[in-house]
C-alpha positions as CSV (number, residue, x, y, z in Angstrom):
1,X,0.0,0.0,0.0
2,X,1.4,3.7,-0.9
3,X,2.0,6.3,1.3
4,X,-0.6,8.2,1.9
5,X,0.7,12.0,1.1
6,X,0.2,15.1,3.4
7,X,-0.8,18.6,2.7
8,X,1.4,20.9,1.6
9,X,-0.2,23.7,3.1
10,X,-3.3,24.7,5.4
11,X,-3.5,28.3,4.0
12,X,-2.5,28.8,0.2
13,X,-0.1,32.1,-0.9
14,X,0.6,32.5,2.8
15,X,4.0,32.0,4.3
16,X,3.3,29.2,6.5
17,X,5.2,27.5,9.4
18,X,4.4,24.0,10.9
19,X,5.1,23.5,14.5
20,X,5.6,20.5,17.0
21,X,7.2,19.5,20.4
22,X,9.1,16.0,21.8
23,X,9.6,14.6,25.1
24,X,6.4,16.1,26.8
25,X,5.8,12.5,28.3
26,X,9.0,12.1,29.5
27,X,10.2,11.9,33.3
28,X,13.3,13.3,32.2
29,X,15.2,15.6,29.9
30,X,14.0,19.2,28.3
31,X,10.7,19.0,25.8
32,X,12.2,20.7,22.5
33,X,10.0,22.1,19.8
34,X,10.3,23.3,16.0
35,X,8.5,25.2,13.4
36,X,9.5,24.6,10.1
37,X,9.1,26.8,6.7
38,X,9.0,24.6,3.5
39,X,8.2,25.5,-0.2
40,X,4.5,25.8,-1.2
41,X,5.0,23.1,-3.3
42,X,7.2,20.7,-0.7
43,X,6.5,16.9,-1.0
44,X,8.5,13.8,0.2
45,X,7.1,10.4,-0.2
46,X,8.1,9.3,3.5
47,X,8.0,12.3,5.5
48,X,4.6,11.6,8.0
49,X,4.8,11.7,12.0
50,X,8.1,11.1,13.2
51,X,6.8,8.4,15.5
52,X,6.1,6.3,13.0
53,X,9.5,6.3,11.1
54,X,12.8,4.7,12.2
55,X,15.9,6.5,13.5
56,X,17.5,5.8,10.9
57,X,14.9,7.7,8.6
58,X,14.3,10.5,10.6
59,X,17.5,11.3,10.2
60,X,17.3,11.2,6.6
61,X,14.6,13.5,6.1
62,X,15.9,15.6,8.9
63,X,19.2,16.1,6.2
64,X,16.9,16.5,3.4
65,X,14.7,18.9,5.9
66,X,17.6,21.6,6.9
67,X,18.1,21.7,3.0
68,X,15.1,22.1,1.7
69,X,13.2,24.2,4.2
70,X,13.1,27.7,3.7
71,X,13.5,28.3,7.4
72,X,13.5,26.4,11.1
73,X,13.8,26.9,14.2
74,X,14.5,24.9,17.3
75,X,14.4,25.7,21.2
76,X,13.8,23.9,23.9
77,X,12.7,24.5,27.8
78,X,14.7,22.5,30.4
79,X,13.9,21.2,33.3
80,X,13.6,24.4,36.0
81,X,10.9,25.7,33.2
82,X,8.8,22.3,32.7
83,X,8.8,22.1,36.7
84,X,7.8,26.1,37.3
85,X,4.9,26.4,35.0
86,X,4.4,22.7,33.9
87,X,4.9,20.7,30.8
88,X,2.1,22.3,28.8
89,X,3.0,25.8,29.3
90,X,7.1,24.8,28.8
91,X,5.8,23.0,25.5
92,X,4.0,26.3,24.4
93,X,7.1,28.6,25.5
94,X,9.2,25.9,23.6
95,X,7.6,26.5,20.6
96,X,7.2,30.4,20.8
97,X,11.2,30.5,21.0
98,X,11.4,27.9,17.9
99,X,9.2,30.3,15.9
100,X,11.0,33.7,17.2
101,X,14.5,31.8,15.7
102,X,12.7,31.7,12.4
103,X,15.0,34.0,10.0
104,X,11.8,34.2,8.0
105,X,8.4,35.5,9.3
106,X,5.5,33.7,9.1
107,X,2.2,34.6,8.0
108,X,0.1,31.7,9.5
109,X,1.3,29.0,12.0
110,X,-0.2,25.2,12.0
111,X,0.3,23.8,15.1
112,X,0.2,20.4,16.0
113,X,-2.1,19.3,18.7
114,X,-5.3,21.1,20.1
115,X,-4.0,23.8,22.4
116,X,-1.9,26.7,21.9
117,X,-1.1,30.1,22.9
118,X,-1.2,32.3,20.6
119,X,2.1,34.1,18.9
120,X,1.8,37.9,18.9
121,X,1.4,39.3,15.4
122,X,0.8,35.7,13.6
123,X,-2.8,33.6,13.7
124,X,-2.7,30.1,14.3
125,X,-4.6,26.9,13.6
126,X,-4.0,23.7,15.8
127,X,-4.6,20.4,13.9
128,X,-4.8,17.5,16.0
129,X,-2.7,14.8,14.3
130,X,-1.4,17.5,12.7
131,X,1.7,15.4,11.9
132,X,0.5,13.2,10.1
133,X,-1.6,15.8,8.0
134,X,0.8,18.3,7.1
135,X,4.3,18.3,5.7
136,X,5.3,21.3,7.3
137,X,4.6,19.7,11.1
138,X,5.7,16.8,10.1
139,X,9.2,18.4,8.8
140,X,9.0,20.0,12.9
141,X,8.1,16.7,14.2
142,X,11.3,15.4,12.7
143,X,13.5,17.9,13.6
144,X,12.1,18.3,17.3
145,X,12.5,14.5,18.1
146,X,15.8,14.2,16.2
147,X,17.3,17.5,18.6
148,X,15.4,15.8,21.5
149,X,17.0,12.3,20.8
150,X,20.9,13.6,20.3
151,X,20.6,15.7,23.8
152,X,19.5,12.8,25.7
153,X,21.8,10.4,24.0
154,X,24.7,13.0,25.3
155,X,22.9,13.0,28.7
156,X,23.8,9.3,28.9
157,X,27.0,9.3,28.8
158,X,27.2,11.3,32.6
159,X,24.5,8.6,33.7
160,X,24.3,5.7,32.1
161,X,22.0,4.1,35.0
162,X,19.1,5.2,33.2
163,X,19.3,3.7,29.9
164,X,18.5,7.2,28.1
165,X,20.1,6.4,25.2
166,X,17.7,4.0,24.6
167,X,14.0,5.7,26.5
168,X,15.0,9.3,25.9
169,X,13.9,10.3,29.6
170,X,10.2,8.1,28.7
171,X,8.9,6.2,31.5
172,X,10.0,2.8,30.7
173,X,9.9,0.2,33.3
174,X,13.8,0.2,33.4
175,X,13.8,3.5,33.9
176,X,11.6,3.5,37.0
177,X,13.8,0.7,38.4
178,X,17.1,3.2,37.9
179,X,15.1,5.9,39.6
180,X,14.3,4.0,42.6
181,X,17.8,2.0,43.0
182,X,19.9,5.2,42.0
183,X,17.3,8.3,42.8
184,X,16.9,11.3,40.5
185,X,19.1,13.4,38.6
186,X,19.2,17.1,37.8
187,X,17.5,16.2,34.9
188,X,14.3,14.2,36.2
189,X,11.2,16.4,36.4
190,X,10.4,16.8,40.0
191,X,6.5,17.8,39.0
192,X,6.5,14.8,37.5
193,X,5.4,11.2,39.4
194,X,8.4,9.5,38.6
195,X,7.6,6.1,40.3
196,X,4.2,4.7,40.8
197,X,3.2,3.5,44.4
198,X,4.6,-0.3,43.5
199,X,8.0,1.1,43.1
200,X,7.8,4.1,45.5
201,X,11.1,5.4,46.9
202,X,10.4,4.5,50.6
């Protein structure tokens, strides 16, 4: 069966940016967002939801991405932030900073999701599923879990315990285990209920 192909645009003749987050599940590590400018007339036979791809072809289209886009931008909101105003709000504030690094303004964000607040200056629409709909939030899907991915992979190396290279901060039962043999890291989200009551800390 083919791939089904996704839009290339939600508003036609408008310069239009795609935006999505990774890691806002996670018990550890930043979320990171992008927004993502492509041509009006952008198509890729594999690019869909990042989720649904392989590493190894993420990182294609991520190469084929940061060449082909006409601008992105990636941020991301660490731990202190997610644990201050909570993992929604960080998410938004994530993807406000993506969009500010844009070198190119947008006319009309797509957002992926349901909720959003709102950028000053620029309207927005928020798809749900919106990454497997759109091109454009796909491409920041990509880009967002690929950045996500390489920070936690670094993270590992200073503590391997947790197996991050491999659950990128997700709540994995080995992950849970690590947490309550080893305790929490700098990293761990402290809003967050890390272990369930079956493998409390006490």
């Amino acid at each position: 069966m083919d791939q089904v192909l996704l839009k290339s645009y939600y508003k036609k003749d408008a310069i239009e940016a795609g935006c999505d987050e990774a890691g806002r599940g996670c018990l550890a590590g930043p979320v990171f967002a992008a927004a993502v400018i492509l041509p009006s007339n952008f198509t890729h036979s594999m690019l869909t939801d990042s989720k649904q791809l392989s590493n190894d072809k993420r990182l294609a289209l991520r190469k084929t991405i940061e060449q082909e886009a006409i601008a992105i931008g990636v941020a991301m909101c660490d731990v202190e932030v997610i644990d201050a105003v909570n993992i929604l709000n960080a998410s938004m504030k994530a993807m406000h900073q993506a969009i500010k690094k844009l070198p190119v303004k947008p006319d009309y964000l797509i957002i992926d999701g349901n909720r959003f607040l709102p950028y000053p200056g620029i309207g927005h629409t928020c798809v749900v599923k919106g990454d497997s709909k759109f091109f454009s939030i796909a491409a920041a899907s990509i880009l967002a879990k690929t950045y996500r991915d390489e920070y936690m992979r670094d993270l590992h190396n200073q503590f391997p315990y947790y197996n991050w290279d491999k659950n990128k901060g997700y709540p994995t039962r080995q992950h849970r285990l690590a947490i309550r043999n080893y305790g929490i890291t700098p990293f761990h989200r402290k809003s967050f209920r890390l272990l369930p009551k079956q493998l409390s800390l006490f």
